[in-house]
C-alpha positions in Angstrom: 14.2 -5.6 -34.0 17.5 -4.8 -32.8 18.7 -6.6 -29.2 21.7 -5.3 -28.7 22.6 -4.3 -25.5 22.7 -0.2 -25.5 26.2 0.2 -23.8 27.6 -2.5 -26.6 30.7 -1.3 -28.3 31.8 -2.2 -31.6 34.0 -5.6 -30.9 33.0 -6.5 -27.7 32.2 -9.9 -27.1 29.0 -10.7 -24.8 28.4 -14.3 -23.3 25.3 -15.2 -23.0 25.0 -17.2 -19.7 26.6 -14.0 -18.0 24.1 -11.6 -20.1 21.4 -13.8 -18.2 22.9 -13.7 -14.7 22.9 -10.2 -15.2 19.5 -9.0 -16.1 18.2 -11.3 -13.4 14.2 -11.2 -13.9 15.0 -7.6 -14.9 13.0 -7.5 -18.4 10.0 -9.3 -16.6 9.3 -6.7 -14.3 9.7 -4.2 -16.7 6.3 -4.8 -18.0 4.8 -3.4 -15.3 7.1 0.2 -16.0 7.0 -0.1 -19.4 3.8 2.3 -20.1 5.4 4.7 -17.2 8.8 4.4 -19.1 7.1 5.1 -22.5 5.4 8.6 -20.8 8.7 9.8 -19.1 10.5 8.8 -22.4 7.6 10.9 -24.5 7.9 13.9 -21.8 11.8 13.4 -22.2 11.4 14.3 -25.8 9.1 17.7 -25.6 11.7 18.3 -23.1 14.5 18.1 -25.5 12.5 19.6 -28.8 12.2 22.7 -25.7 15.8 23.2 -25.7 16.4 22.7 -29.5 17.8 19.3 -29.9 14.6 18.2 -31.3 12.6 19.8 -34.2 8.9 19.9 -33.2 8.2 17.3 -36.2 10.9 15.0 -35.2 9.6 15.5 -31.4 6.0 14.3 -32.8 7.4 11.4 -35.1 9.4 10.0 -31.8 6.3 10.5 -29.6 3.8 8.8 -32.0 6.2 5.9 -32.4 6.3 6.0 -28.5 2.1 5.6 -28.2 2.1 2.9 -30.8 4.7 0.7 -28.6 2.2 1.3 -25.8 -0.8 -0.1 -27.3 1.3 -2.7 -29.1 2.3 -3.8 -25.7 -0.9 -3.0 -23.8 -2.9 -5.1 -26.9 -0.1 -8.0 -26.5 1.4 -7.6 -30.2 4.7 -6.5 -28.4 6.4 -8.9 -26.1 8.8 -8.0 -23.6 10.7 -10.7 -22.7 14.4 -12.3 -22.4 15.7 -10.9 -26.1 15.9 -7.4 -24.9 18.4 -6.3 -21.3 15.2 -4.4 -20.2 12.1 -2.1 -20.6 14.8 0.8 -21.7 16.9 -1.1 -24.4 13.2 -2.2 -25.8 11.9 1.3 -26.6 15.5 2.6 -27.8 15.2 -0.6 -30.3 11.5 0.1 -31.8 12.4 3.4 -31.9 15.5 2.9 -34.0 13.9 0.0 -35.8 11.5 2.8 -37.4 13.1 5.8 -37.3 16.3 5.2 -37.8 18.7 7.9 -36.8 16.4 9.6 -35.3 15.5 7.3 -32.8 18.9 7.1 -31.5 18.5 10.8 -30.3 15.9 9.8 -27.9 18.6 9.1 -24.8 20.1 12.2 -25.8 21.6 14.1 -21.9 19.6 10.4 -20.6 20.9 7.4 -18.7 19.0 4.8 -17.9 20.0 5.8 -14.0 17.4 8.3 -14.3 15.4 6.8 -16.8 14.9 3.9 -14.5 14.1 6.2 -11.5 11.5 8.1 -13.0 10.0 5.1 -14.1 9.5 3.6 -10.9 8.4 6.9 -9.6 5.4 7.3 -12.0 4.9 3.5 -11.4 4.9 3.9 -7.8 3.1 7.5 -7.5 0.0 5.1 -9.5 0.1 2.9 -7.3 -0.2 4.6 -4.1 -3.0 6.5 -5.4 -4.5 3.4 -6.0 -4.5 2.1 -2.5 -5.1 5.5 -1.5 -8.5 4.8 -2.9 -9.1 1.6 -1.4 -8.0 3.1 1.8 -10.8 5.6 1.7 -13.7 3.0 0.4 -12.4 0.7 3.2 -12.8 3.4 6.1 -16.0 4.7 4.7 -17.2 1.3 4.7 -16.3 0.6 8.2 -17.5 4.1 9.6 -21.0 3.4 7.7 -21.7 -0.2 9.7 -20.1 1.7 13.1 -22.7 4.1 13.2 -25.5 1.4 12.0 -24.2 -1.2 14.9 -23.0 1.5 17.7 -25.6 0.0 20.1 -25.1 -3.9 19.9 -23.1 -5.6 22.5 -20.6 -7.2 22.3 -17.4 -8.3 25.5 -14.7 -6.6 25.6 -11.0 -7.9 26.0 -7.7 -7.4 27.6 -4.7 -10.4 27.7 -7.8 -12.6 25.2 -9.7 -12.2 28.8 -13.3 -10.9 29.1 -12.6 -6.9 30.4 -15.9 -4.7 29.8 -18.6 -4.6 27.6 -18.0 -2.9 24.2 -19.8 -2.8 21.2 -19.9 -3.8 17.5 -19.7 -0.1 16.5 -16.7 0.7 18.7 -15.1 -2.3 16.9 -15.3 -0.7 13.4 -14.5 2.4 14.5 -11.4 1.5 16.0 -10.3 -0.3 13.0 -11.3 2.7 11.0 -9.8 5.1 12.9 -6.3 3.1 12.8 -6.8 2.8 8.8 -7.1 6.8 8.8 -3.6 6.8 10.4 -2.3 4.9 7.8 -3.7 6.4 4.9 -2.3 9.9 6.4 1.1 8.2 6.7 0.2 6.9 3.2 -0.6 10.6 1.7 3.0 12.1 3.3 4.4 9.3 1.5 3.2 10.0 -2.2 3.9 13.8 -1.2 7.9 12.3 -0.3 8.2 10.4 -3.6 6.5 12.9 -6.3 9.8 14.2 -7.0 11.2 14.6 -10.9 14.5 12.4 -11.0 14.6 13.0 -14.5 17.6 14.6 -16.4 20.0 13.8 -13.3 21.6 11.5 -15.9 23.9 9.2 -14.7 24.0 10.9 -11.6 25.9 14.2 -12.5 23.9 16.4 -14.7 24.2 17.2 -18.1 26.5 19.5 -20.4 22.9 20.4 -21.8 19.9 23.3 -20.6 17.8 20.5 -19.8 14.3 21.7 -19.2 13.6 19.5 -16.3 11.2 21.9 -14.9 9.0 21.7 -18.1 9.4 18.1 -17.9 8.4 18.1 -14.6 5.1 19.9 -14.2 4.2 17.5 -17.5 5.0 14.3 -15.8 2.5 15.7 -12.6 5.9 16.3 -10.2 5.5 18.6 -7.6 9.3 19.4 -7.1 12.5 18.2 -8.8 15.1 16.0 -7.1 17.5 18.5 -8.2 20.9 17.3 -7.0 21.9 14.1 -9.1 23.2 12.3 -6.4 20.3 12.9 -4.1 18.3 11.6 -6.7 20.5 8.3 -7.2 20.5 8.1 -3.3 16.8 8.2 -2.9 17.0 4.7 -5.2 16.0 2.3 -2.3 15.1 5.0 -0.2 12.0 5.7 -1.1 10.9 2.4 -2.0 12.2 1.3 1.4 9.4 4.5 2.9 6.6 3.1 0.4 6.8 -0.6 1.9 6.9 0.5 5.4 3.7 3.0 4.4 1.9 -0.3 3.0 3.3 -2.6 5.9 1.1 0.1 8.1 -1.7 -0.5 6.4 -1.6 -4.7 6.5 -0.7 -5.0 10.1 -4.0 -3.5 10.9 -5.3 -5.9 8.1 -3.6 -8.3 10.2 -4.9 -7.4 14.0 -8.5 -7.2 12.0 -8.3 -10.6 10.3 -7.3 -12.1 13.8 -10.1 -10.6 15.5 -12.1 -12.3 13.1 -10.3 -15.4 13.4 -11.5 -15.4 17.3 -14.8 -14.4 16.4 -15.9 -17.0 14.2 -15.0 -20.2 16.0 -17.8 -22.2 17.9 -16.2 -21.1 21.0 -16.9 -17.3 20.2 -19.3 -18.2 17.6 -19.8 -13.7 16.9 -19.8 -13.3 13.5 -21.8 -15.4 10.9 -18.9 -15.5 7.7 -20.8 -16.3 4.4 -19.7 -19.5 2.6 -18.2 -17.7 -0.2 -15.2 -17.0 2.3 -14.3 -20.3 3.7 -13.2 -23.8 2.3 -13.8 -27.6 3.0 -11.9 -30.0 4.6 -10.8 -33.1 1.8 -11.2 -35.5 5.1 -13.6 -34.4 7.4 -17.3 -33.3 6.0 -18.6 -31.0 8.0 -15.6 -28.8 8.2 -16.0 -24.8 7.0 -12.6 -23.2 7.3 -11.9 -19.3 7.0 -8.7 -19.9 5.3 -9.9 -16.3 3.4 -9.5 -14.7 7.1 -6.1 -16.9 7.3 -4.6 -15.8 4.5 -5.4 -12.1 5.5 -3.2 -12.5 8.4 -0.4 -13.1 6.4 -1.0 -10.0 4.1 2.2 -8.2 5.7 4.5 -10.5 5.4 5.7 -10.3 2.1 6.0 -6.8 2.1 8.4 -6.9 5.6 10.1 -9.0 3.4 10.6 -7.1 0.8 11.1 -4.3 3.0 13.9 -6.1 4.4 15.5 -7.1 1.2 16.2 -3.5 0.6 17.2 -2.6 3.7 20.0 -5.1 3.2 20.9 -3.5 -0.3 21.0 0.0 1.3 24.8 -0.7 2.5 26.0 1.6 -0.1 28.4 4.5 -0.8 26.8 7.1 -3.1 26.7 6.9 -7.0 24.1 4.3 -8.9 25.4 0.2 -8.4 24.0 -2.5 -10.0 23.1 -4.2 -6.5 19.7 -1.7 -6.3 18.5 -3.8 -9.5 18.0 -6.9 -7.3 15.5 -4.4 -5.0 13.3 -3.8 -7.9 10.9 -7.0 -7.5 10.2 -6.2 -3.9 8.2 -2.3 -5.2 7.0 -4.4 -7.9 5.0 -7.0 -6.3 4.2 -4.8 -3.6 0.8 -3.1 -5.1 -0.7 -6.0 -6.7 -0.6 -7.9 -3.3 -1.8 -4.5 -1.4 -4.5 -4.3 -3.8 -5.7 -7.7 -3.4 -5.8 -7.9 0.1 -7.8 -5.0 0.0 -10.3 -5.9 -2.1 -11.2 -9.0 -0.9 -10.7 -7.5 2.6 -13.9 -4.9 1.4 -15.9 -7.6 -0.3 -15.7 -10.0 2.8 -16.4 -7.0 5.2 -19.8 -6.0 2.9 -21.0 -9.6 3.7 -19.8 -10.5 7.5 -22.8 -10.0 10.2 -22.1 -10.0 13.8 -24.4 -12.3 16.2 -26.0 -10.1 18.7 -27.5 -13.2 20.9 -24.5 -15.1 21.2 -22.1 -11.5 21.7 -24.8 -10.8 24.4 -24.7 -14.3 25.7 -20.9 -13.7 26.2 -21.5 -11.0 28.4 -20.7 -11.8 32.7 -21.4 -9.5 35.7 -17.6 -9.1 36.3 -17.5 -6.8 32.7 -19.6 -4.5 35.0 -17.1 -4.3 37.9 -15.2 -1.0 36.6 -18.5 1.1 35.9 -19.5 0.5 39.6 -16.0 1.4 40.8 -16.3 4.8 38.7 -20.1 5.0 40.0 -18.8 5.4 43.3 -16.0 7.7 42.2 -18.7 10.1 41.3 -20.2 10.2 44.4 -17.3 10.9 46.6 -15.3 8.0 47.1 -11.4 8.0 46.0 -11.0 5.9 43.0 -8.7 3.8 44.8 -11.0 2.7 47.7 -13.9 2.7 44.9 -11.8 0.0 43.1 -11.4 -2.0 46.1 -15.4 -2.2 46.6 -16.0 -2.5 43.5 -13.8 -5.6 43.6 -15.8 -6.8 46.5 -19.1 -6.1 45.9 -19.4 -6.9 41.8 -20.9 -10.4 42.2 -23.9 -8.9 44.1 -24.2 -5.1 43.2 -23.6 -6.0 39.0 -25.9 -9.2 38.9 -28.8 -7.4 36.9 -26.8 -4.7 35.2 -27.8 -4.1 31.4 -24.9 -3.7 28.3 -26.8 -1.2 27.0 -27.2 0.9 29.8 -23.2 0.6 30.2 -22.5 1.5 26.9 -25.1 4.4 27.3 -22.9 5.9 30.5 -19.6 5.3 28.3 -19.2 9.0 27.6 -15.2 10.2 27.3 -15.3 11.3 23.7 -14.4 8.1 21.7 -15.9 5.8 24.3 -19.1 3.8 23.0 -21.7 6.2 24.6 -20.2 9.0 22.2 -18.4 7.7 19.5 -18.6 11.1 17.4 -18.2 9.5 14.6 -18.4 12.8 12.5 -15.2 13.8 13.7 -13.1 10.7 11.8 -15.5 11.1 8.7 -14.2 14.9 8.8 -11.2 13.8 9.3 -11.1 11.4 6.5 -12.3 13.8 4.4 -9.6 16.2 4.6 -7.1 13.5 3.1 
């Protein structure tokens, strides 16, 4: 099969140590786009047979050469690798290799500005839905044990100090209710990025009827990005809104990984983690580490990272550069990592059981001080002066309080006493 580079003229000289610098690991992560390449490229065509430059034969000819390169390449019996510039050059070659002249047509009113874009876009539309899923097994997950645990103690804390008694079941809610934030931010996303960049061209239209309307109600689109600049400006753009939508979603992974940190040393000793989730010590024997919980907390960073990779490749005037190549590993990498973070985030969340006796054991009078100071707000006294005998008097008016009875009287909506649970399952289900 043909290697040549597709903007090669007859003549020109290419050196190959310069070829290399500039595809970069360009062809690698075009496996991942390939198949979302090969269904824009297949769309592409019905979009071109549409406005004539295509005969409905020759339309199905290109499109069944296009599905065998997929399942060659999904079935590993096509490579891509270092001989071709990238995912585009490799499909224009197989085409060509067994169509001949025909396949050339295929990036007929095409560059592979837009062909690039509305790869990434199908790519990244997939994955988002993907996490989108997670997302909602996650939060139905944590609103399930919230309403089974809503009565078990546990403290409560402000500044890492012990503040008033919560419970387990306010604990998952809180952490689902954040998670529903970030899967709404998540949803405007996708609804931001499922925009047809196709048949923008290079970034100035086409001397041709495209049918880029057709092409996008085919390819699922809800709109097209309809000036070609805009749609070679959104390049970075978009990606740069995706990461910060995932970043949402693994900081609370974060806060919720060091919660569990706390919880399962000796000191707190809360949560019983099953073996499956911790490691050994090659010194010291009778070490269980939670390096699964530890490697949790870092679940953002590569995506700030990446996040802040494009943000520096954003310093651009308008029209397509070769500089927003370098920012295509960042959107790459990005969903794999999300993904796996969030499936070993639901597995180990299935198996972790909180401690009631030693949660209960962590309880003091003090966590009772500000239910007596609203106590006595009730009956009369201004919440000021209530606070300042409620300051006094908690060592000998909390002594024999009862968690459950605090939690019980906990009634703002929200609050442990009336969680209303039903409320963030409705909620969720309107996503």
């Amino acid at each position: 099969m043909s290697t040549q580079a597709l903007w090669q003229k007859a003549g020109s000289e290419m050196d190959a140590e310069l070829m290399a610098f500039l595809a970069g690991e360009d062809v690698l992560l075009d496996r991942a786009l390939l198949p979302f390449d090969l269904q824009a490229s297949a769309a592409h065509a019905r979009g071109l047979q549409a406005i004539g430059l295509l005969t409905a034969d020759e339309c199905a000819q290109l499109c069944a050469e296009m599905n065998a390169l997929g399942v060659a390449f999904a079935n590993g019996e096509f490579v891509l690798d270092d001989r071709y510039e990238d995912g585009h050059a490799a499909i224009e070659a197989w085409l060509t290799e067994r169509l001949g002249e025909l396949g050339k047509r295929i990036h007929t009113a095409r560059s592979r500005n837009d062909q690039v874009l509305v790869a990434l876009r199908l790519f990244e539309r997939a994955g988002v839905d993907r996490v989108i899923s997670q997302l909602k097994a996650l939060i139905t997950l944590m609103l399930d044990r919230a309403d089974a645990e809503a009565s078990i103690p546990m403290p409560g804390y402000t500044h890492l100090q012990r503040a008033m008694v919560s419970s387990v079941g306010q604990w998952w809610a809180a952490y689902a209710e954040s998670l529903i934030d970030d899967l709404q931010i998540l949803i405007s996303t996708r609804s931001l990025i499922n925009a047809n960049p196709l048949g923008t061209a290079a970034g100035f239209g086409a001397n041709l009827p495209l049918a880029r309307d057709q092409v996008a109600a085919e390819l699922g689109f809800e709109r097209l990005l309809l000036n070609p600049i805009a749609a070679q400006l959104s390049r970075g753009k978009y990606e740069m809104q995706i990461l910060s939508s995932l970043a949402q979603v693994l900081g609370d992974v974060r806060r919720l990984a060091w919660d569990l940190s706390l919880f399962s040393t000796a000191e707190f000793n809360f949560i019983e983690m099953p073996s499956i989730f911790t490691t050994g010590s090659s010194l010291m024997p009778q070490k269980r580490n939670p390096d699964v919980v530890e490697l949790l907390r870092t679940a953002p960073a590569p995506i700030l990272a990446g996040l802040t990779e494009l943000q520096q490749l954003q310093s651009l005037p308008s029209g397509y550069h070769r500089d927003q190549q370098a920012g295509k590993g960042a959107i790459v990498r990005a969903f794999p990592h999300t993904e796996r973070v969030l499936s070993v985030l639901i597995k180990l969340l299935a198996a972790l059981q909180f401690k009631a006796e030693p949660m209960r054991a962590a309880l003091d009078p003090s966590m009772y001080a500000t239910d007596l100071a609203l106590e006595l707000t009730q009956a009369g006294v201004p919440f000021r002066d209530a606070y300042k005998r409620a300051a006094a008097e908690w060592p000998e008016q909390c002594a024999d309080r009862e968690p459950e009875a605090s939690l019980a009287a906990r009634i703002s909506p929200g609050a442990a006493g009336r969680p209303e649970l039903q409320r963030l399952r409705d909620r969720l289900a309107k996503l």
